[in-house]
C-alpha angles and dihedrals in degrees: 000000000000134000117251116248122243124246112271107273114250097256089059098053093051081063093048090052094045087048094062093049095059093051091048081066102040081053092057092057121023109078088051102053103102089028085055095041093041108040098019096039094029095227122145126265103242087059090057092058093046090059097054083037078059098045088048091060108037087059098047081051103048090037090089099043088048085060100058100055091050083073102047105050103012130254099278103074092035083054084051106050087040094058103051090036085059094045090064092046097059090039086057089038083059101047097039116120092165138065086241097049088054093045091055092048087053097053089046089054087042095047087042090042101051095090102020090100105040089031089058094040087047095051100039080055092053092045093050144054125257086248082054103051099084091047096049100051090052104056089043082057094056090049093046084055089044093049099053088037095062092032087057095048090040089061101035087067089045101045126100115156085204085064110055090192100070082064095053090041094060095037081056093052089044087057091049093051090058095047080050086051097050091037080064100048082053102060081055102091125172102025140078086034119135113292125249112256115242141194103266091020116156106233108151101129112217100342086071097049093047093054093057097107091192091057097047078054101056090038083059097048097045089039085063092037106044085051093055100038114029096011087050095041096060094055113002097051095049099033092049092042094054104033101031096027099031100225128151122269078241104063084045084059099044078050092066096043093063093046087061086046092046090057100044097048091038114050114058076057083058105044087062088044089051097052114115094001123115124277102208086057097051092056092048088048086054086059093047089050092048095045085049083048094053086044098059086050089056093049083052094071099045095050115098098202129083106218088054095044088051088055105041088057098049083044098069102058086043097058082030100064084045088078096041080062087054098047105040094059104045107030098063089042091061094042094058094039091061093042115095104224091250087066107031093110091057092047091062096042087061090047092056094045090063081061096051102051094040084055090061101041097042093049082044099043091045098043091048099046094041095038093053083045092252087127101136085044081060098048085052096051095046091044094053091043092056095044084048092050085055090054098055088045087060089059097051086085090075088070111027114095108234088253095053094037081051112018122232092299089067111130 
């Protein structure tokens, strides 16, 4: 028998809301960003790749040092500077006509974007109780997904690479939507400051992160499995669906939409399924479902008939975003469950790091394999890393207390 969890508290869900209207702008924004570089700039393509290359690793660079000051000065003001940091850079971003426009903008976006993550998972563990944090990253998650999912089908009815504007128009909005994320930060006095040193207080920066052996663990399990689920599903779904199984960029596409409805519809179901269960066992599940998914997409490229074919594709997201339902809950909640308050900040910016590098080597093992026509020596190694991700997820048990394995809800 387990006790029910309390409502969110209202400062959490003035995150949550403030949340939603940030990823309604990087909706707007994020699938156009080589098209708009590349047919409405005129810049080539390979520069275009260069500045998100760029973007990419400023902020892998700058994460650890976001987290830091996290720690130091609390969440809130770091939520505050991002924001508006990222605001000019999309304004520039919207207004560049030049490489090194671009390349500016980029760096802006990189420098605001360094402690956005760790900074709003920071302050959402601090707004919440340890019962509610599964349940709040969750939902943050389902309105991450709402938010880009509006924003792409807002700006798929307003773009028109003949009409330059359109562009501008929705980078603009895009900039709008950040200032609205850091006016309501702003309404949120008195909490996510810097915390009050006390006597026993951990406060050894890094070092003391590094020596958690629980948390070196879970980076190393989310380091295999983010490259062989999120790091896989930007290059590798769509490159080996149009190329191997000879589908239309469309269905891809339609692909991807019902991997945002999946989500949405799905996760709140989830959240109460997840309540009580371990941990440990629901991140070796996610791997099992991703490898299931990459299997389907194998099996894609194998099938003769088009209707299966067909199926097989727009199945993949779709299982695929299953075990996303499974991960975004439950990750960030054991991370901050491990984490002392003094160092909270540099928990989540290893976290994040995993993400990050995960979102180099998945786009880089797919477009290599795939590229040199090894694809089906890609689906198998996608499919085994996430199967061996599973298995040291299995093991994380060994060093998880009951009540972090199972959160505070554990029987």
């Amino acid at each position: 028998m387990t006790t029910p969890i309390a409502p969110l508290p209202r400062s959490a869900r003035r995150l949550l809301g403030a949340t939603t209207l940030s990823a309604l702008g990087n909706g707007l924004v994020l699938p156009f960003l080589v098209v708009y570089l590349h047919d409405v700039r005129g810049l080539p393509t390979s520069v275009a790749g260069l500045v998100v290359a760029w973007q990419a690793l400023v902020g892998f660079v700058l994460a650890p040092l976001g987290g830091a000051l996290i720690d130091r000065v609390g969440p809130r003001p770091v939520l505050l500077v991002g924001p508006v940091l990222m605001a000019a850079g999309v304004v520039v971003m919207g207004l560049a006509r030049t490489p090194g426009q671009a390349f500016a903008a980029a760096s802006l976006l990189a420098v605001g974007s360094a402690g956005l993550w760790p900074g709003g998972a920071t302050l959402m563990a601090r707004l919440v109780s340890d019962e509610q944090r599964q349940r709040a990253f969750g939902i943050q998650f389902m309105l991450l997904n709402l938010g880009i999912g509006v924003g792409g089908l807002v700006a798929g009815l307003v773009v028109d690479v003949d009409r330059p504007r359109t562009f501008e128009l929705l980078y603009f909005a895009d900039a709008v939507t950040f200032l609205g994320f850091a006016a309501v930060i702003a309404t949120m006095g008195g909490v996510g400051g810097p915390l009050p040193r006390t006597a026993g207080a951990t406060d050894g920066g890094y070092r003391e992160v590094l020596r958690d052996r629980a948390m070196l663990r879970i980076a190393v399990v989310s380091l295999v499995m983010l490259t062989c689920g999120y790091g896989a599903i930007e290059i590798g779904y769509p490159a080996f669906a149009t190329q191997i199984a000879d589908v239309s960029p469309r269905l891809v596409a339609f692909g991807f939409v019902g991997n945002t409805l999946t989500i949405v519809l799905g996760q709140l179901y989830v959240i109460r399924l997840l309540e009580g269960r371990s941990r440990s066992r629901t991140i070796a599940l996610v791997g099992v479902v991703w490898a299931l998914s990459w299997t389907l997409l194998g099996l894609s490229g194998l099938a003769t008939q088009p209707v299966l074919v067909a199926a097989l594709v727009l199945g993949t997201p779709v299982l695929f975003a299953v075990g996303e339902t499974l991960w975004q809950p439950v990750l960030p909640a054991l991370v901050n469950e491990l984490a002392p308050d003094q160092l909270r900040g540099r928990y989540n910016a290893l976290a994040s790091l995993t993400w990050a590098v995960a979102g180099m080597l998945g786009p880089a093992l797919a477009g290599l394999l795939i590229g040199a026509g090894q694809a089906s020596t890609w689906v198998v190694l996608v499919v085994g890393g996430s199967l061996l991700a599973s298995a040291l997820a299995l093991r994380l048990r060994r060093v998880l207390s009951p009540g972090q394995d199972g959160g505070r809800l554990a029987a």
